[in-house]
C-alpha positions as CSV (number, residue, x, y, z in Angstrom):
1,X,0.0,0.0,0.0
2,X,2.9,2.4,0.8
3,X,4.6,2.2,-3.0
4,X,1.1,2.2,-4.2
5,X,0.8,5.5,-2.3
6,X,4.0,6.3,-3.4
7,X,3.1,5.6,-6.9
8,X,-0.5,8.1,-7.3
9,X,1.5,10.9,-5.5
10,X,4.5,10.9,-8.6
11,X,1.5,11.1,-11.0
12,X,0.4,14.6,-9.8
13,X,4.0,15.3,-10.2
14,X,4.1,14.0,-13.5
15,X,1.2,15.7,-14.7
16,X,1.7,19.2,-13.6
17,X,4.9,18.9,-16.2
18,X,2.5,17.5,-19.1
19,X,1.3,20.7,-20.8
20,X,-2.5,20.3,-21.6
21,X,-3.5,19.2,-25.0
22,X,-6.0,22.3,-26.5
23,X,-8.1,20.6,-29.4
24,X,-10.8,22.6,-31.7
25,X,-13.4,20.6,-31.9
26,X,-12.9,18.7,-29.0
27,X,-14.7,15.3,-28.2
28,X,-17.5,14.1,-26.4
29,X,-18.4,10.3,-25.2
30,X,-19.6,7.6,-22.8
31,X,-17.6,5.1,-21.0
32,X,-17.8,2.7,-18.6
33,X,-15.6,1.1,-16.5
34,X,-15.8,-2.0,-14.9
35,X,-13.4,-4.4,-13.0
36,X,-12.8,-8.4,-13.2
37,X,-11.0,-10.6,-11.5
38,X,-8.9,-13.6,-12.2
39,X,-9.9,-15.9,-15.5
40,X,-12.7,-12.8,-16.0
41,X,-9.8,-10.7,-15.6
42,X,-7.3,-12.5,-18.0
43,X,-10.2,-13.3,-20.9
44,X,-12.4,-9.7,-20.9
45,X,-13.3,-8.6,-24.5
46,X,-15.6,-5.6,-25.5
47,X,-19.2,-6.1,-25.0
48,X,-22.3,-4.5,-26.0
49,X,-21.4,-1.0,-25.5
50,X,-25.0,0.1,-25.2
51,X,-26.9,-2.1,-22.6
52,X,-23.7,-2.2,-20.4
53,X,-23.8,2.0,-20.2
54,X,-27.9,1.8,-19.8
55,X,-26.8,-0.7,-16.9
56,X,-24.5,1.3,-15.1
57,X,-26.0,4.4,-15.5
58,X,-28.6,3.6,-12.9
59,X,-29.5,5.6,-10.2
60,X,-27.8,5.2,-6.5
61,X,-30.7,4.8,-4.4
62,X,-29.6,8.0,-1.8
63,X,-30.0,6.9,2.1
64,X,-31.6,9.3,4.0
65,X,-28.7,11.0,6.4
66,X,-28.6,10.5,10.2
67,X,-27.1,11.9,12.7
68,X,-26.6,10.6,16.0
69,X,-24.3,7.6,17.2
70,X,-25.0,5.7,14.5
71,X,-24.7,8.3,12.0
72,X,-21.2,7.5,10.8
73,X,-21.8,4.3,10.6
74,X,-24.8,4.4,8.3
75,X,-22.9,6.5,6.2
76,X,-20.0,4.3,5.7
77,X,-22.9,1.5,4.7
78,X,-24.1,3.3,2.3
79,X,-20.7,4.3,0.4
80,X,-19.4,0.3,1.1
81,X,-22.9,-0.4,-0.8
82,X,-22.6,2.2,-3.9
83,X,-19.0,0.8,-4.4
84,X,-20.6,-2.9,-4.2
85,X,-22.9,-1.5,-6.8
86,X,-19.8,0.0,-9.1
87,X,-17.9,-3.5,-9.0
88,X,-20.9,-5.4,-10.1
89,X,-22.3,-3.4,-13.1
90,X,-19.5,-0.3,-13.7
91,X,-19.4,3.4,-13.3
92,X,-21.0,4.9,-16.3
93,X,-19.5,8.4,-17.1
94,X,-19.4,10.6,-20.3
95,X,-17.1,12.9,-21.1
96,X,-16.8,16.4,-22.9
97,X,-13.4,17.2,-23.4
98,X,-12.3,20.9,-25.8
99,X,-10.0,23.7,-25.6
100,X,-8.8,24.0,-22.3
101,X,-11.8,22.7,-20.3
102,X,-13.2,19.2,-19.5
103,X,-16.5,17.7,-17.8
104,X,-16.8,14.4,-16.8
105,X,-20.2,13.3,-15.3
106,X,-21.1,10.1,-13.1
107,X,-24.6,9.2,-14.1
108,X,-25.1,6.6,-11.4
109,X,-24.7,9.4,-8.1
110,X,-25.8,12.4,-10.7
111,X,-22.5,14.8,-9.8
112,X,-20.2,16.4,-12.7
113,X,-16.9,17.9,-12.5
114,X,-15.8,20.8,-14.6
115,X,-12.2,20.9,-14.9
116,X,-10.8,24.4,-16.3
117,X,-7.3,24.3,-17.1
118,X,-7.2,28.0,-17.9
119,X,-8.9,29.0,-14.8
120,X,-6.8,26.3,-12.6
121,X,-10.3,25.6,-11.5
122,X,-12.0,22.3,-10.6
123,X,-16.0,23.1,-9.7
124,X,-18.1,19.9,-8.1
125,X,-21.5,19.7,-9.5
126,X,-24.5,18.1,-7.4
127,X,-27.0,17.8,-10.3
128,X,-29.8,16.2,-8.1
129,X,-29.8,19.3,-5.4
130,X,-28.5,22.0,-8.1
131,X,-25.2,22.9,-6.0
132,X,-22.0,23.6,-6.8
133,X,-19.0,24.4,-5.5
134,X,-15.2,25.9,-6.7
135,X,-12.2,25.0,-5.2
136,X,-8.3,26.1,-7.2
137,X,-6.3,23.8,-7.9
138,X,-3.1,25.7,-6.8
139,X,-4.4,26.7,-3.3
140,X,-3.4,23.7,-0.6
141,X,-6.0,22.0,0.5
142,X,-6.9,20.8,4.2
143,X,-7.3,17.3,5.4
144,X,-11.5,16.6,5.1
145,X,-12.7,17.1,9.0
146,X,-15.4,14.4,10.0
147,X,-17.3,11.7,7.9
148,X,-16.7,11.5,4.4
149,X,-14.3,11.3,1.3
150,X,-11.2,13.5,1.3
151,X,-10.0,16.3,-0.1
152,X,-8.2,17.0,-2.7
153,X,-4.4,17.0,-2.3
154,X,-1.7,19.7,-2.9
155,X,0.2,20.0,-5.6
156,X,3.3,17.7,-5.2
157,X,7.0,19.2,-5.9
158,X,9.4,17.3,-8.0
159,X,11.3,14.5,-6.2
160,X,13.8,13.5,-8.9
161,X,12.3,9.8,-9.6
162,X,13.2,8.2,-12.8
163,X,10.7,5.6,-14.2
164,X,12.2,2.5,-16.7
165,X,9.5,0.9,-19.2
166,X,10.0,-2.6,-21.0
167,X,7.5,-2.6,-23.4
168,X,5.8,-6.0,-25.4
169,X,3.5,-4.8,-28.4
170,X,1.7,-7.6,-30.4
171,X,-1.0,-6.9,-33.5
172,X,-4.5,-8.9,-32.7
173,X,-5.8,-7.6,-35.9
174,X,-9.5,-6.1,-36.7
175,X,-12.6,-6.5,-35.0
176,X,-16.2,-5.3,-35.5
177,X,-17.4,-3.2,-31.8
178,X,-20.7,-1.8,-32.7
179,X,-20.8,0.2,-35.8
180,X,-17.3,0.8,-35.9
181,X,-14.3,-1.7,-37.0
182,X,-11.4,-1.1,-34.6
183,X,-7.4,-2.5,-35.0
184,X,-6.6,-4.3,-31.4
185,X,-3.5,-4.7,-29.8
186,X,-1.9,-6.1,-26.5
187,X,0.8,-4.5,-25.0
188,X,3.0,-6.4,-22.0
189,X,4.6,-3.8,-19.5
190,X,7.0,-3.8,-17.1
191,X,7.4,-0.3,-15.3
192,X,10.3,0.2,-12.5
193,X,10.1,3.6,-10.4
194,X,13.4,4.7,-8.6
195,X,13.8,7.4,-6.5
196,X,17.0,9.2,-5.2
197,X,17.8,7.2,-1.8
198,X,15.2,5.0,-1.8
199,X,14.5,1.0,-3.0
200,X,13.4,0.7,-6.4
201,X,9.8,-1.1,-7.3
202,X,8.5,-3.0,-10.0
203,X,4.9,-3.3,-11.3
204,X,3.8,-5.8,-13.9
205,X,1.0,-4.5,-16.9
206,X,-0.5,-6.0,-19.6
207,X,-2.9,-3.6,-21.7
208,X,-5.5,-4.6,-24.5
209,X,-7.0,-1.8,-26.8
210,X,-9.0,-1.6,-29.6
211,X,-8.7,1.7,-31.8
212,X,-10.0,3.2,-34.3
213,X,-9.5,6.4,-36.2
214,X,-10.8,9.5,-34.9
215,X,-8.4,11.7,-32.9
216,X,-8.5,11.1,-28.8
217,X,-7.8,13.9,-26.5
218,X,-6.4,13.8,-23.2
219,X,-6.9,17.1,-20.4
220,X,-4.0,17.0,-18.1
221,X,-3.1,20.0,-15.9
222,X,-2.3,18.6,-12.7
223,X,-3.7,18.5,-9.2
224,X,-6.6,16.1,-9.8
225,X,-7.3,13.2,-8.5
226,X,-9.0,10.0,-10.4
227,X,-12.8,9.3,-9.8
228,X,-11.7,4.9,-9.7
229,X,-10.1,5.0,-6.0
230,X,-8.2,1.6,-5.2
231,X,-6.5,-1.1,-7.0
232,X,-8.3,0.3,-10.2
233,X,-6.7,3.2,-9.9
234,X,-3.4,2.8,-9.9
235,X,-3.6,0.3,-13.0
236,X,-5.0,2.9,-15.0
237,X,-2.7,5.5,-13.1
238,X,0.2,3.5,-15.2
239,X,-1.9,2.8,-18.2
240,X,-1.8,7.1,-18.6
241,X,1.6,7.4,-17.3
242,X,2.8,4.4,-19.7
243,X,0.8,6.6,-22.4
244,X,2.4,9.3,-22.0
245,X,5.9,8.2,-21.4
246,X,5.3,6.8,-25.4
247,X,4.0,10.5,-26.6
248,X,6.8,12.7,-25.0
249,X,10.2,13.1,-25.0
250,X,10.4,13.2,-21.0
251,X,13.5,12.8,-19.7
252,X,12.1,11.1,-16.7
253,X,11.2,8.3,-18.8
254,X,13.6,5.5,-20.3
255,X,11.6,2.9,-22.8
256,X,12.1,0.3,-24.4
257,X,9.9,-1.4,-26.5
258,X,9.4,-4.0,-29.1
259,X,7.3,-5.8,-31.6
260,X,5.1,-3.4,-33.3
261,X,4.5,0.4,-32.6
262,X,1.0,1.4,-31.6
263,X,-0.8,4.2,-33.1
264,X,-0.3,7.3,-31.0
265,X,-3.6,9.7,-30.4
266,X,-6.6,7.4,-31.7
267,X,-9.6,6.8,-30.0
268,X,-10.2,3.6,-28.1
269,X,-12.8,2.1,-28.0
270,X,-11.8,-0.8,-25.3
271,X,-9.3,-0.7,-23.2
272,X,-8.5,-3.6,-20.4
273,X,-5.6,-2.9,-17.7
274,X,-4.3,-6.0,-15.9
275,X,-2.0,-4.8,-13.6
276,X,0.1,-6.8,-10.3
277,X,2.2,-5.8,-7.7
278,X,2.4,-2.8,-5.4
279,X,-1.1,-2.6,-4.6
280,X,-2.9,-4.1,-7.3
281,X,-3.5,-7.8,-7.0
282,X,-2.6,-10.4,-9.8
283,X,-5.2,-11.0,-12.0
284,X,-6.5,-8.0,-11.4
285,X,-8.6,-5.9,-14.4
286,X,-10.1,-2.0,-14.6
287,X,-11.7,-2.4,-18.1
288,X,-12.6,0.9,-19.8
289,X,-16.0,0.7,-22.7
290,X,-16.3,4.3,-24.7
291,X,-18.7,5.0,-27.2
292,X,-21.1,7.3,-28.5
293,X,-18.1,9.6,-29.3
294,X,-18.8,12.8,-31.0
295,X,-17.5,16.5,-31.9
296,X,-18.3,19.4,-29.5
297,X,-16.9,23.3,-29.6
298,X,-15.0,24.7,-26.8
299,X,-18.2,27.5,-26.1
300,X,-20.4,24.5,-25.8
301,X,-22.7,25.5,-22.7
302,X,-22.1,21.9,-21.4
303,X,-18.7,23.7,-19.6
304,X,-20.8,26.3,-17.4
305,X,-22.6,26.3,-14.0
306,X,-26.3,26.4,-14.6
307,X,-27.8,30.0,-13.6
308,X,-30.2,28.0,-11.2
309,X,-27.3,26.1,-9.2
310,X,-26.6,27.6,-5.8
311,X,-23.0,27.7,-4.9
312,X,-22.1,25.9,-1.4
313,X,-18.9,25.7,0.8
């Protein structure tokens, strides 16, 4: 748990050095991301985009909140069940990604995020109540105080780690998902982080996608945390930082790869992240599904705060 700690905190670093990408017109889709385990982990293939996002787009069913002795308790309950919920059917999101903003909404606990890289802003949406609320992502941020998730983090400083990739590509040829015909391929990764005075770790990765051609864009400009919290997260932690590492001449990076080369900025359509080691158990799968993908303009209205939403603390 420490080196998987370890690991999320040199991503903010890593990102806050990755300028953000500015595309006109940007992109907007629908994912969903599920997780598998063992042999469901090791043989997961794309499915049926469509009912799998109309299954996890659900509704949570919201407990009523209680205070009292119990209080706490009931509230952990209810978040142990809504991430029961997530494992068993996915986390159904969609995206709107152009210029120098991004919104991601989860469709299950109706909330969005509105990301502006221009701003350094990051608001949180409650679109059930109509509330909002701002927070910058340069300003530290406190440890949350009572029940509840926790805040965001602040921005980490550079602490000279070096990251060596071993890289395995292999071509699994076409394949029909939906209405589109997508070129797949499988990518084995081995990713060792090493940090000035300090033991060296290794994690294990083996990635499948399935691409086709319209460009992807990818927001990055630091001090944001993933919505996927545990082992999920840090596979797809080093899924973008492997991503990356491939698209930039970084010096942090050292790769080396073989077999051959992947196409660089396409969309994908299916991506499965087996990841082991340092925090992530063997066998272990975050499986991404995006569809429905589409143009949008930076001015699209989608980035703004609804007049009607009252801003909270």
């Amino acid at each position: 748990m420490k080196q998987l700690l370890g690991l999320v905190g040199l991503l903010s670093i890593l990102a806050t050095i990755v300028p953000a990408a500015a595309a006109s017109p940007g992109i907007a889709y629908d994912a969903v991301t599920k997780f598998a385990l063992g042999s469901d982990a090791a043989s997961a293939q794309p499915g049926t985009f469509d009912t799998d996002f109309q299954t996890a787009s659900q509704p949570v069913q919201q407990q009523p909140a209680r205070g009292g002795l119990f209080g706490g308790l009931n509230a952990a309950m209810a978040q142990g069940m809504a991430m029961a919920n997530m494992m068993k059917s996915g986390l159904a999101e969609r995206y709107y990604i152009a210029g120098q903003r991004q919104r991601v909404d989860n469709l299950a606990a109706q909330t969005a995020t509105i990301l502006d890289c221009q701003a350094r802003t990051l608001a949180t949406l409650d679109l059930k109540n109509k509330t909002y609320k701002v927070v910058s992502l340069d300003a530290p941020q406190q440890p949350a105080i009572g029940r509840g998730g926790a805040a965001p983090q602040a921005i980490a400083t550079d602490d000279g780690s070096r990251i060596a990739m071993t890289i395995t590509n292999q071509a699994l040829g076409p394949r029909q998902i939906g209405p589109d015909l997508a070129d797949g391929y499988r990518s084995d990764i081995s990713m060792t982080i090493t940090r000035p005075g300090s033991q060296s770790f290794t994690t294990q990765m083996t990635t499948t996608e399935y691409l086709i051609k319209p460009s992807d864009y990818t927001l990055v400009c630091g001090g944001v945390a993933s919505n996927v919290t545990g082992p999920g997260a840090a596979a797809m932690s080093q899924y973008a930082m492997a991503q990356r590492a491939m698209a930039t001449n970084n010096p942090r990076f050292t790769v080396t790869s073989t077999g051959p080369a992947l196409p660089q900025g396409r969309f994908s359509l299916f991506t499965s992240i087996t990841a082991g080691g340092s925090g992530a158990p063997a066998g272990f799968a975050s499986i991404i599904e995006r569809g429905h993908e589409r143009a949008i303009a930076d001015d699209d209205p989608i980035f703004t705060i609804p007049p009607d939403f009252t801003k909270t603390n």
